[in-house]
C-alpha positions in Angstrom: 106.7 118.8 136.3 107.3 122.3 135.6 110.7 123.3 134.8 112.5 126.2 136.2 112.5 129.4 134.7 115.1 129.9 131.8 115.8 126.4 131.5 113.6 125.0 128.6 114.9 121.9 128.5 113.0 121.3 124.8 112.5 124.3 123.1 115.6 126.1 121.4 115.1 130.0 121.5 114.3 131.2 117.9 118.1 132.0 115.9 119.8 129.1 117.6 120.8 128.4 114.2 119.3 124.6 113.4 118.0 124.9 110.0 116.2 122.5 108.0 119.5 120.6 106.5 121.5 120.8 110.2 118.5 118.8 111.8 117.6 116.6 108.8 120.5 114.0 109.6 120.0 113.8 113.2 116.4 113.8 112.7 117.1 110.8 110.6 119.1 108.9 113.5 116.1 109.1 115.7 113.8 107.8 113.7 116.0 104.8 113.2 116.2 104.9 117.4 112.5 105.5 117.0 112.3 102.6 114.4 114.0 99.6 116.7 111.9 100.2 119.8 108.6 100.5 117.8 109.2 97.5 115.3 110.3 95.1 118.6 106.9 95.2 119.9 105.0 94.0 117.2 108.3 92.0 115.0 108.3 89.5 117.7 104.3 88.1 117.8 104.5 86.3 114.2 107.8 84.5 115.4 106.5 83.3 119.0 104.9 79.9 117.6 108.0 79.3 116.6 110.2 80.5 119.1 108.3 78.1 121.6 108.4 75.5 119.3 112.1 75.3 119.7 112.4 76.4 123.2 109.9 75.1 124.7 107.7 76.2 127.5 104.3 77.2 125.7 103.4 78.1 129.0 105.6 80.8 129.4 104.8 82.3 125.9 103.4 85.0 127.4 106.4 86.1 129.4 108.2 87.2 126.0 106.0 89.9 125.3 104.8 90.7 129.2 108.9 91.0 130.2 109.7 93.6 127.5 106.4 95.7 128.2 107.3 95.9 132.1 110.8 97.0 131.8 110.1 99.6 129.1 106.9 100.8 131.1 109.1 101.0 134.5 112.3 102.7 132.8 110.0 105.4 130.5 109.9 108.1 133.3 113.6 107.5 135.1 114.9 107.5 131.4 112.7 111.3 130.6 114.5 113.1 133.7 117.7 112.1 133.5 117.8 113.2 130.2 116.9 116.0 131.6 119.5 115.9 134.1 122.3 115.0 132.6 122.0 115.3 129.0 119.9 113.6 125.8 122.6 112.8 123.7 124.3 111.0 125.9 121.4 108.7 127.1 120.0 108.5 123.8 123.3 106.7 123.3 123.2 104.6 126.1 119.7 103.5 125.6 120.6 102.6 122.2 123.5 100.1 123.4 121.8 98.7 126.2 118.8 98.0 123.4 121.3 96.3 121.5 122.7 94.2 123.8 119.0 93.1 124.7 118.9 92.1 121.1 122.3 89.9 120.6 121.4 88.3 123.9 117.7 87.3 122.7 119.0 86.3 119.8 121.7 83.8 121.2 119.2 82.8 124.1 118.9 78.8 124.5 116.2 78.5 126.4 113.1 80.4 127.8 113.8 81.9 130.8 117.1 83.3 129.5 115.0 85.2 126.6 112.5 86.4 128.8 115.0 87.6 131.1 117.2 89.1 128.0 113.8 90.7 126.4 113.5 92.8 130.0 117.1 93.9 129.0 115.9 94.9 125.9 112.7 96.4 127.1 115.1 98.7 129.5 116.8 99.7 126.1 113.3 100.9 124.4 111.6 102.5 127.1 114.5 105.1 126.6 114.6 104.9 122.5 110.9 106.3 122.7 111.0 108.6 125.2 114.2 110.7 123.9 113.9 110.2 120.6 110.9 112.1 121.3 112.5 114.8 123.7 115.6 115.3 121.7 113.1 116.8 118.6 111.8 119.6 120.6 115.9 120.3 121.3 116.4 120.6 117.8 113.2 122.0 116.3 111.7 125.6 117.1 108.0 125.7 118.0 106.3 126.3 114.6 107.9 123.0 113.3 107.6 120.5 115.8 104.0 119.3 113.9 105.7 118.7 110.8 108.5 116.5 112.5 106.4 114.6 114.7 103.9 113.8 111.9 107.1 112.1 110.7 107.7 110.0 113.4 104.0 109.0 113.9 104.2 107.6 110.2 107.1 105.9 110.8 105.3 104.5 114.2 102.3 103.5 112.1 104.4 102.1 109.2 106.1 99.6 111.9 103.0 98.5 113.5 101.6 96.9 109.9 105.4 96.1 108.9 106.4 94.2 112.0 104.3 91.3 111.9 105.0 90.9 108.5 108.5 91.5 108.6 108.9 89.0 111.3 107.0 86.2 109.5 109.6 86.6 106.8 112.5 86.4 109.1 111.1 82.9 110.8 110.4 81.4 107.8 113.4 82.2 105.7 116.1 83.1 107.8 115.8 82.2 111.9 113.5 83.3 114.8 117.0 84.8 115.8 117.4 87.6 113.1 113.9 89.3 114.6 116.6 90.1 117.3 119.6 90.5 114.9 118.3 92.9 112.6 118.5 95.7 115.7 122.5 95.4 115.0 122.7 96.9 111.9 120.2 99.8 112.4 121.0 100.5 115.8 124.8 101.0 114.8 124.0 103.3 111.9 121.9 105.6 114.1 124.7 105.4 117.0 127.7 106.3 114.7 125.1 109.1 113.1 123.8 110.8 116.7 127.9 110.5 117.4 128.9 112.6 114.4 125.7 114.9 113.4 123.9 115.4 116.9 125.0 118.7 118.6 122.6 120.0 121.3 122.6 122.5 123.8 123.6 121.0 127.4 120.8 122.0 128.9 120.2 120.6 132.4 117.2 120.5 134.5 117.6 119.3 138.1 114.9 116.5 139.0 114.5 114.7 142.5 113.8 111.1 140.7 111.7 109.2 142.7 113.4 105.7 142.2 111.8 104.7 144.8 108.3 105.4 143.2 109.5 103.8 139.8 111.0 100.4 141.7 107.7 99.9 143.8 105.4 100.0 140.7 107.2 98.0 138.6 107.1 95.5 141.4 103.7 95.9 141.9 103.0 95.2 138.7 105.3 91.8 138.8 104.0 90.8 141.4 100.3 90.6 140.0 101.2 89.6 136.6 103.1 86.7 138.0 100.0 85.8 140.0 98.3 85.9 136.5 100.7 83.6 134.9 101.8 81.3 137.1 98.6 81.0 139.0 96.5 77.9 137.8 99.4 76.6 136.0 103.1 76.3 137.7 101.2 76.6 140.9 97.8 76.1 142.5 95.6 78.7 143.2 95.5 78.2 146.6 99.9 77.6 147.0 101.4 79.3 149.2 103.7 80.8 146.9 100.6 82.6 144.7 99.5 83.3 148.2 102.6 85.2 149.1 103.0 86.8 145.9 99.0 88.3 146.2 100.0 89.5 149.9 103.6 90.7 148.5 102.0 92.7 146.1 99.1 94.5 148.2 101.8 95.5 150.7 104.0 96.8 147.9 101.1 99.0 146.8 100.1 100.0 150.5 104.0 101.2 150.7 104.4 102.8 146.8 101.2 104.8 147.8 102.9 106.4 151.2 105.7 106.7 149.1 104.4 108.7 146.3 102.5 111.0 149.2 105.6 112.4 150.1 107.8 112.4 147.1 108.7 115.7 145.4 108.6 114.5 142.1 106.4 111.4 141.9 106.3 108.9 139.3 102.4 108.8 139.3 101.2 111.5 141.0 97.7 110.7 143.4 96.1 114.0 143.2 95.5 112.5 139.8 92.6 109.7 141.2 90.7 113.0 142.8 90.1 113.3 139.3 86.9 111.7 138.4 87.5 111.9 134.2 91.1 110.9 134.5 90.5 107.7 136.9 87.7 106.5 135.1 90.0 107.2 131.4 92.9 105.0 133.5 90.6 101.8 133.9 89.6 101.8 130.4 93.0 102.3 129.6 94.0 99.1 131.5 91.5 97.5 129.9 91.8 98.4 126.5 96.1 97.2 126.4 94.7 93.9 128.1 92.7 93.4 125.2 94.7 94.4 122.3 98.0 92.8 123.5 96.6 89.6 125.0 94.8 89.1 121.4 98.0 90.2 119.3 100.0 87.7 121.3 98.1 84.5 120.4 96.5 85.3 117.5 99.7 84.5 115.2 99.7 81.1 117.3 95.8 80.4 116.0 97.0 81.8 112.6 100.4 79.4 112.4 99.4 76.1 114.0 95.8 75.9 113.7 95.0 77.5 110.3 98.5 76.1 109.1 99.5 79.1 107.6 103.4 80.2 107.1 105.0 82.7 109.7 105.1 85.0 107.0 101.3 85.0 105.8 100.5 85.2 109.5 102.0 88.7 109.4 99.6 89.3 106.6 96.7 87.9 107.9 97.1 90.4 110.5 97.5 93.5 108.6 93.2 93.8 108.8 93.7 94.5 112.2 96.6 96.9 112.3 94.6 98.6 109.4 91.7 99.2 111.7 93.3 100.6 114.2 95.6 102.8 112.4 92.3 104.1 110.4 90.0 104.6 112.7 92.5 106.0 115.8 93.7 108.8 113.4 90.0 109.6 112.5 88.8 109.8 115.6 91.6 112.1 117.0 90.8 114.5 114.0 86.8 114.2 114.2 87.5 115.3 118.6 90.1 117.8 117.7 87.7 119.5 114.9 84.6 119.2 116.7 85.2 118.7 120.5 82.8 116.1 121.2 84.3 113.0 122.5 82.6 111.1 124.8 81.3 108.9 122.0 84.2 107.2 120.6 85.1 105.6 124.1 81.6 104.1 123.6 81.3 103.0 120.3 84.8 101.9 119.9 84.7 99.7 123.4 81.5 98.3 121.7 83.1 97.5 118.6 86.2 95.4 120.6 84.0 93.5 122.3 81.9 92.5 119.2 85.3 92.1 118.1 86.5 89.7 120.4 83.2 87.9 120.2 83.5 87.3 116.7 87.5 86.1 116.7 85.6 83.3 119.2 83.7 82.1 116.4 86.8 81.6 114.4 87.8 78.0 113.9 89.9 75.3 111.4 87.9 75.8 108.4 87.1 79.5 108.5 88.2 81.3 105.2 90.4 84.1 105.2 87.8 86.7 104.3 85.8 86.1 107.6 89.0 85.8 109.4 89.9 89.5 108.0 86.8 91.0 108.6 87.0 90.1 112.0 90.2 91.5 112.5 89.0 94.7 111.1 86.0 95.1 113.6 88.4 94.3 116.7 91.2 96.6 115.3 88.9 99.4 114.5 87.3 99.0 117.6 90.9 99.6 119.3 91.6 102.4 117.4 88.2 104.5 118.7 89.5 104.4 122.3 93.2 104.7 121.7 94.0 108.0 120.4 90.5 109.6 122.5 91.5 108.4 125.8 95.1 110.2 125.8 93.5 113.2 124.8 91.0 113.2 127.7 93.4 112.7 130.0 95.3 115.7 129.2 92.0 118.0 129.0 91.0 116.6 132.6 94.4 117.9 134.0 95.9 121.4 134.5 98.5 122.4 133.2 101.5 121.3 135.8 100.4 117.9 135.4 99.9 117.8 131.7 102.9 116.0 130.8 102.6 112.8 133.9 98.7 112.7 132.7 99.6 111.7 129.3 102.1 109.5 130.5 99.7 107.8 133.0 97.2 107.1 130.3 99.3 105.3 128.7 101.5 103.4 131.5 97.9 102.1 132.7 97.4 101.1 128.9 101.1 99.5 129.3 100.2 97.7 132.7 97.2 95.9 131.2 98.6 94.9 128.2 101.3 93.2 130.9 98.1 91.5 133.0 96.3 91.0 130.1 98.9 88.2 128.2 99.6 87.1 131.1 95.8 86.1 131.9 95.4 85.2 128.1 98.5 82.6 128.4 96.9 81.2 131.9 93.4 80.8 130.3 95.3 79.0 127.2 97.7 77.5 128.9 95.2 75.5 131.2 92.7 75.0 128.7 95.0 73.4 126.2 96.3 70.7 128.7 92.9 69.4 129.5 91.6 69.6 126.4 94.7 67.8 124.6 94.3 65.2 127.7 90.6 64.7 126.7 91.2 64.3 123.5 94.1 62.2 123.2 92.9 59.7 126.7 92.9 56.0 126.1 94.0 56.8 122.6 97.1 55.2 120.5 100.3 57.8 120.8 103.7 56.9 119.9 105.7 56.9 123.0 107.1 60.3 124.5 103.7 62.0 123.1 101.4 62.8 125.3 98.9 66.1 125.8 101.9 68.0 127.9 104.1 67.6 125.1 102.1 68.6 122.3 100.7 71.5 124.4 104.2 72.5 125.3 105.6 72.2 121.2 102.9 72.9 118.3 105.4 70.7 115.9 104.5 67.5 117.7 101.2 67.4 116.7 102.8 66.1 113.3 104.5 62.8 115.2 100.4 61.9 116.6 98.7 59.6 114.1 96.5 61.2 111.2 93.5 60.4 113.2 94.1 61.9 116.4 95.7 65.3 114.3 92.2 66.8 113.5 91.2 66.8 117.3 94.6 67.9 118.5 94.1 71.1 116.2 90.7 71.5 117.7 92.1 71.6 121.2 94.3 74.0 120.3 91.8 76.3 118.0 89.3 76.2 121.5 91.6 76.8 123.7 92.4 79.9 121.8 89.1 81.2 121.0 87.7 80.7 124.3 90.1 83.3 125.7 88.4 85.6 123.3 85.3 85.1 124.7 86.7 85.3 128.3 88.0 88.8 127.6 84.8 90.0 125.9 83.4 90.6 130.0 86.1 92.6 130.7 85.8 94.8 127.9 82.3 95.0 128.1 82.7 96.8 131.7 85.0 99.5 129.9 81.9 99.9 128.0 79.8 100.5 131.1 82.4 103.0 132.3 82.8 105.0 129.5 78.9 105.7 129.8 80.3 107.0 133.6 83.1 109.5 131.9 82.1 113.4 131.8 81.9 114.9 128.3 83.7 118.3 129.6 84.6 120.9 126.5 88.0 120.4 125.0 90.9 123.0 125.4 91.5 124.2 121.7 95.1 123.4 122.8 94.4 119.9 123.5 94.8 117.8 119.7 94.9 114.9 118.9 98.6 112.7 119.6 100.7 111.1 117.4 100.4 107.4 117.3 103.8 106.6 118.9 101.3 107.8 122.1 98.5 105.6 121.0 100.2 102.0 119.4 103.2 101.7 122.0 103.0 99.4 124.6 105.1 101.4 127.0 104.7 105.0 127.5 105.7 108.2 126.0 107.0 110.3 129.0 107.1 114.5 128.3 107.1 117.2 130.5 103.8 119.2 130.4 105.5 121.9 128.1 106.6 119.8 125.5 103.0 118.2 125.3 101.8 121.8 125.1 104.4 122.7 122.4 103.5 119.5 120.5 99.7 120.7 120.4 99.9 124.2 119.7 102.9 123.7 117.0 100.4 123.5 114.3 99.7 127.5 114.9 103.5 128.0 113.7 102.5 125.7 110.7 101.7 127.9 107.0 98.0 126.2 106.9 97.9 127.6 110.9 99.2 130.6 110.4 96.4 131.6 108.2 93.9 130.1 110.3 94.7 132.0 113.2 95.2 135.1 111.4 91.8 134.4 109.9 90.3 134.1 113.1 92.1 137.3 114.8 91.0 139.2 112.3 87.2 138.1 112.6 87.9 138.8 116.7 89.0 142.0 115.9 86.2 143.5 114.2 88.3 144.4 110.4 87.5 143.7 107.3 91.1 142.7 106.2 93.2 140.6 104.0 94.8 138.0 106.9 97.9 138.7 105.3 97.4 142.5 106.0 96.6 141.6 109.6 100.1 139.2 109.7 102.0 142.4 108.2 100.0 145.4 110.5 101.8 143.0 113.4 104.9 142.4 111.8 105.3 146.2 111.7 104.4 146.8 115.2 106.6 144.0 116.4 110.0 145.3 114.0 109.1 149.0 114.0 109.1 148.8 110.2 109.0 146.3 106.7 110.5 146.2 103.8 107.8 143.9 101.8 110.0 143.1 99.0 113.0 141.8 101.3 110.2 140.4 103.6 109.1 138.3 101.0 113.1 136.9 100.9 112.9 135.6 104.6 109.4 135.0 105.6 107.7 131.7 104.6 104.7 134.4 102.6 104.8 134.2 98.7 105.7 137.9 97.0 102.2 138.3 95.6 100.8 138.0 99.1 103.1 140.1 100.4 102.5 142.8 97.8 98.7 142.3 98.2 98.7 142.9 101.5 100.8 146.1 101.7 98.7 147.8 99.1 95.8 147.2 101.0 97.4 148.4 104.7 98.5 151.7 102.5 95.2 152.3 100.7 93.2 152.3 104.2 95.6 154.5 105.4 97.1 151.9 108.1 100.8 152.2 106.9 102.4 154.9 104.7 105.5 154.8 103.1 109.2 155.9 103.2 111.2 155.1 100.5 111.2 151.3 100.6 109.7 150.7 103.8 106.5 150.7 105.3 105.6 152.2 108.7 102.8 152.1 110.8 100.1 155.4 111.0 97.9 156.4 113.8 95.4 154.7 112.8 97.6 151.5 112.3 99.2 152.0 115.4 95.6 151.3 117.0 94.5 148.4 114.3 97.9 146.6 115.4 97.2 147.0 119.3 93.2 145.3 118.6 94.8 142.6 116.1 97.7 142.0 119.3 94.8 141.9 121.9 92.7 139.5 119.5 95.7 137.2 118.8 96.2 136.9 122.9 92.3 136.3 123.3 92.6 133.7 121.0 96.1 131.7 122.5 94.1 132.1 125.9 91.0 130.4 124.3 92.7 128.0 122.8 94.5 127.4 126.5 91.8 127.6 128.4 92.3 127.5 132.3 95.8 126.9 131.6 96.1 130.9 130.9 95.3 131.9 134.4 96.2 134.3 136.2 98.9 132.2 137.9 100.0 131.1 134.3 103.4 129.3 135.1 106.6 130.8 133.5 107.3 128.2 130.6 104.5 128.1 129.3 104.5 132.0 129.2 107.6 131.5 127.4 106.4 129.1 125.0 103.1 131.3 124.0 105.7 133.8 123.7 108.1 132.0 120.9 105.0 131.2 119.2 104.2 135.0 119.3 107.5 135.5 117.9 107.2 132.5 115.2 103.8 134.3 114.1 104.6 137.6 113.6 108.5 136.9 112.3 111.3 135.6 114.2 114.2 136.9 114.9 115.6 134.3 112.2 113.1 135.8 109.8 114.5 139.9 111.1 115.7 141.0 107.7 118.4 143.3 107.7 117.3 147.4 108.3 115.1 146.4 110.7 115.2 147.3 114.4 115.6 144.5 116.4 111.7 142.6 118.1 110.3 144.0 121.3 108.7 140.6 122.3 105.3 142.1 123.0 102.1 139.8 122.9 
C-alpha cells in the first residue's frame, strides 16, 4: 500500500494553487456523487414491501439489498487503484454513468430477477462513487483542510441515512417504487456535467499490480455462501445437491483465494492481517454487527407497512428512532475514544445494547403503539452506533503503518460481507416461517379461489382478498414470522459480545481519530491508501482550534513560559529567516492583535530584535526555536507512535513534513520580502 516516492497520489504540495472558491464547485459535485451512492442504500428499504408486492417473489426480497452490497463491496478496492492508475476524474466519471444506468435499468425492471440483477449494476456504480469521491478530496485539498471537508461529507452521509427511508416512503406512496431509482437521473447528471467543466486535477499516476484475481475469488466466495443462505431451506432442500455443490464450491473457492492472496504483490485482503489477534477478533464482530443492522433494516419497513398498516412514507419515519441512535451514539463514542483512549468498552456495551435490542423488536407485535415501537428502535440503533465508529478505529491502531489503509478497508468489507449473509439468513428464516405459518393458519379454512398461504406469503396485498375473519391471523403470521428472526439473530450477536470481552485494550496512537460516518453507515467499504487515512487523522493539527492546541502543547514540552502565538512566530522566523508581523497578519489565518501580542512578547525577552519592519531571530532565539522545533517533532512522533520508526516510510515523511510546512506557514502563506522555507522539522 505504500506509494512510491514523489508520487502522492492525494496530497497536492502546498502553492498548487486550489483555493477555497476553485475547490468549492467540485467539492460540490462529489458530494452529489457522494449523495447517490449513500442515499441508494437506505432509499430503497421503505419501498421493498411494495416493490414485492408488484413483482413478486417475497422470497427473493432479500436479494435487492444483498445484490447491491456484493457488487459495491467487490468493486471498492479495483475501483481505489485504478484511480490511482489511470486517473480520478475519469473514473469518477465512469462510475457515475455506470451508477446511472444501474438506476434507469431498476427502475424499468419487470420482474425480480432482472432488478436484482440491475441493483448489482448499480452496486458496481457506487462502490466507485464512495471510494473516489473520497480520494479525489485529498487531490484537491492541502493537508490542514482535509478535516473541514470531510466533516462535510460525513454530514451529508449522516443526513442521507435519516433522509432515505423517508424519502423513499414518499416516493412509493406518491409517485412509484420506480422514482427511488429515477431520482439518480437528475442528480447524477448535474454532478457529471459539473466534474466535466470545474474538476481539474493533477494526472498523477501510481502504478498498482491489481490483484483481480484476489477481488473475483472473494466476491465469489461470498456468493456462493450467501446463496446457500438464501436459497437453502426455501428454493432448495438443505440436503439438494445443488446447496450441496454450492457449500463445496465455495470452500474450494476460499482454499484457492487464500493461495492466491499468498503470492499476490498487492493483495486485496492481505493475511498477515489474521496474525493479528486485535484485528481478527475486530473482523468477526464486524461481520456480525452488518448481519444485524442490515438484516433488521431490510424487514423492518415490511413489519412497519403490512403488519402495523402504516403508509410507505410513515414507515420512513417510524424508522428515524433508529437511524437517530446510531448517528448519536457512533459520533459520541468516536469522540469519547479519540479524547480519552480507552475503547475496549464501547464494543461491549454497545454489542449489549443490539442484542437487548433485537430482543425487544421480538416483542413487537399488531397492537404495539408507536412510542414502544420507537424506543425500541432507539436501544437497537444506539446499540449499532457503539460498535460502528470503535471498531474501524481499532483496526487501524492494531496495524502498522503499510497496512493502515487495507485495515480500514477490511473492517469494513467484513462489516459489508455480513450485512450480505445477514439478509440473506433473515429472508430464509422469514421466508420459511411465513409459509408454514400462513398454511397453519389458513388450513381447512374458507379462501376464495387462487388464495392460498404461497400467494399471500409471496404478495402482502392479498391478504385484503381473504375474508375479514381469516385477516387478523394472516397479519399475525406475518408479524411472527418477522419478529422471530429478531430473536434468532439475538445468539449471534450475543457471541460478538463474548468476543469483544476477548479483544486487547492496547493504547491508541494520538494519530488514530475517530472516522467519518461514510466509514461507519456504508454498507460497502471506503477503500484509501494508508497515507490518506493518516492525512485524514492528523488534518485536524492544520485546523485553527489545532493549531493552538499543538502549539499549546510544544510549548509545555519545551520547557517556556510563552504566548503559543509567540512559539508559532519564534518558528515562523526560523523557518522564513525573517517576519514582517503586520504583513504576516495579511496571509496567515492569525488575527492582528495576536500577531502584535506575540511579537512584543518575542522582543521584550529578548528572542527577536528588530530591523526596520521586520523581526529577526537573536541568539537566544535561535536556541528557543531549535527546542520549540525538537518539541514539535516529539510531539508528531507521539502522536504517530510506532509508525515514526526508524524505518519511517517516505510518504508519510512527506506528509509530516507538509503539515510542518502548514504549521509554521506555507509557502502559500510566504509573504513577499521573505526568503524562501528551508523545509526543516
Amino acid at each position: 500500500m505504500t506509494r512510491p516516492v514523489g508520487t502522492p497520489a492525494t496530497s497536492p504540495a502546498p502553492g498548487t494553487g486550489y483555493d477555497r472558491r476553485t475547490v468549492l464547485l467540485p467539492i460540490g459535485a462529489l458530494l452529489l456523487g457522494m449523495l447517490l451512492a449513500a442515499l441508494d442504500q437506505t432509499i430503497v428499504s421503505t419501498a421493498l414491501p411494495t416493490i414485492v408486492s408488484e413483482l413478486g417473489g417475497m422470497d427473493h426480497l432479500s436479494w435487492v439489498v444483498t445484490a447491491y452490497m456484493l457488487a459495491a463491496t467487490a468493486a471498492t478496492p479495483l475501483w481505489g487503484k485504478l484511480g490511482d492508475q489511470y486517473g480520478r476524474k475519469r473514473l469518477f466519471q465512469t462510475a457515475i454513468v455506470i451508477f446511472l444506468l444501474g438506476s434507469v435499468l431498476c427502475g424499468i425492471a419487470q420482474d425480480m430477477p432482472q432488478l436484482i440483477a440491475y441493483r448489482a449494476v448499480q452496486g458496481l456504480g457506487g462502490g466507485g462513487l464512495m471510494v473516489l469521491s473520497m480520494a479525489i478530496v485529498g487531490d484537491l485539498v492541502a493537508p490542514r483542510d482535509r478535516g473541514r471537508y470531510q466533516g462535510v461529507f460525513g454530514a451529508v452521509f449522516g443526513t442521507t441515512s435519516v433522509l432515505g427511508p423517508l424519502l423513499g416512503g414518499v416516493f412509493t406512496e406518491h409517485l412509484s417504487w420506480r422514482w427511488v431509482f429515477y431520482i439518480n437521473l437528475p442528480i447524477g447528471v448535474v454532478a457529471l456535467f459539473v466534474i466535466a467543466a470545474a474538476l481539474h486535477i493533477p494526472s498523477r499516476r501510481t502504478p498498482h499490480t491489481i490483484d483481480y484475481l484476489g477481488t473475483f475469488l472473494i466476491a465469489a466466495v461470498a456468493t456462493c455462501l450467501v446463496l446457500v443462505a438464501s436459497l437453502g431451506g426455501t428454493t432448495w432442500p438443505w440436503g439438494s445437491a445443488r446447496i450441496i455443490g454450492l457449500a463445496v464450491l465455495g470452500a474450494v473457492l476460499l482454499v484457492v483465494f487464500v493461495s492466491v492472496e499468498r503470492r499476490a504483490a498487492e493483495p486485496v485482503l492481505p493475511l498477515k492481517l489474521f496474525r493479528i489477534r486485535t484485528f481478527t477478533l475486530v473482523s468477526v464482530i464486524s461481520f456480525v454487527i452488518g448481519f444485524a443492522m442490515f438484516g433488521a433494516m431490510t424487514y423492518l419497513p415490511t413489519f412497519l407497512q403490512v403488519v402495523q398498516r402504516v403508509s410507505p412514507t410513515m414507515s420512513g419515519v417510524h424508522m428515524l428512532p433508529m437511524v437517530l441512535g446510531m448517528l448519536l451514539t457512533s459520533t459520541a463514542s468516536g469522540q469519547l475514544v479519540s479524547r480519552t483512549g480507552r475503547w475496549k468498552v464501547f464494543p461491549v456495551v454497545g454489542t449489549a445494547l443490539t442484542a437487548v435490542g433485537l430482543l425487544l423488536l421480538h416483542r413487537m407485535e399488531q397492537t404495539s403503539p408507536v412510542w414502544e415501537m420507537s424506543l425500541y428502535f432507539f436501544v437497537f440503533g444506539a446499540g449499532l452506533g457503539l460498535v460502528m465508529q470503535v471498531l474501524v478505529l481499532v483496526a487501524q491502531n492494531s496495524v502498522g503503518y503499510e497496512d493502515l489503509g487495507v485495515a480500514t478497508s477490511g473492517a469494513t468489507f467484513f462489516r459489508s460481507i455480513g450485512a450480505s449473509f445477514g439478509v440473506a439468513v433473515f429472508g430464509t428464516i422469514f421466508t420459511s416461517r411465513l409459509t408454514g405459518k400462513l398454511t397453519e393458519a389458513l388450513a381447512g379454512q374458507d379462501v376464495p379461489p387462487g388464495v392460498d398461504a404461497h400467494a399471500v406469503a409471496a404478495d402482502p396485498r392479498a391478504i385484503a382478498e381473504l375474508p375479514p375473519a381469516l385477516r387478523p391471523a394472516a397479519l399475525d403470521a406475518y408479524s411472527t414470522s418477522i419478529t422471530d428472526v429478531f430473536l434468532y439473530a439475538s445468539p449471534v450477536v450475543l457471541l460478538a459480545f463474548v468476543i469483544a470481552w476477548f479483544l486487547r485494550e492496547d493504547r491508541l496512537r494520538g494519530s488514530v481519530t475517530a472516522p467519518d460516518p461514510s466509514e461507519t453507515l456504508a454498507s460497502n467499504p471506503v477503500h484509501r491508501s494508508s497515507y490518506d487515512e493518516c492525512a485524514r487523522a492528523l488534518s485536524v493539527l492544520g485546523s485553527r482550534e489545532g493549531r493552538k492546541a499543538v502549539y499549546v502543547r510544544i510549548t509545555e514540552r519545551a520547557g517556556l513560559d510563552l504566548l503559543p502565538a509567540a512559539s508559532w512566530l519564534l518558528l515562523r522566523i526560523r523557518r522564513h529567516g525573517t517576519v514582517e508581523p503586520a504583513r504576516l497578519a495579511e496571509v496567515a489565518p492569525v488575527p492582528l492583535r495576536i500577531i502584535t501580542e506575540a511579537s512584543r512578547q518575542v522582543e521584550e525577552r529578548g528572542l527577536a530584535r528588530r530591523e526596520g519592519l521586520q523581526l529577526f531571530l537573536t541568539e537566544r532565539g535561535v536556541e528557543t526555536a531549535t527546542r520549540l522545533a525538537k518539541a514539535r517533532e516529539e510531539s508528531l512522533a507521539e502522536l504517530l507512535g510506532d509508525w515514526w520508526g526508524p524505518d519511517r516510510p517516505t510518504d508519510l515523511i512527506k506528509l509530516v513534513e507538509e503539515l510542518t510546512a502548514e504549521l509554521s506557514g506555507s509557502t502559500r502563506e510566504h509573504p513577499r520580502g521573505e526568503p524562501p522555507p528551508d523545509h526543516r522539522l
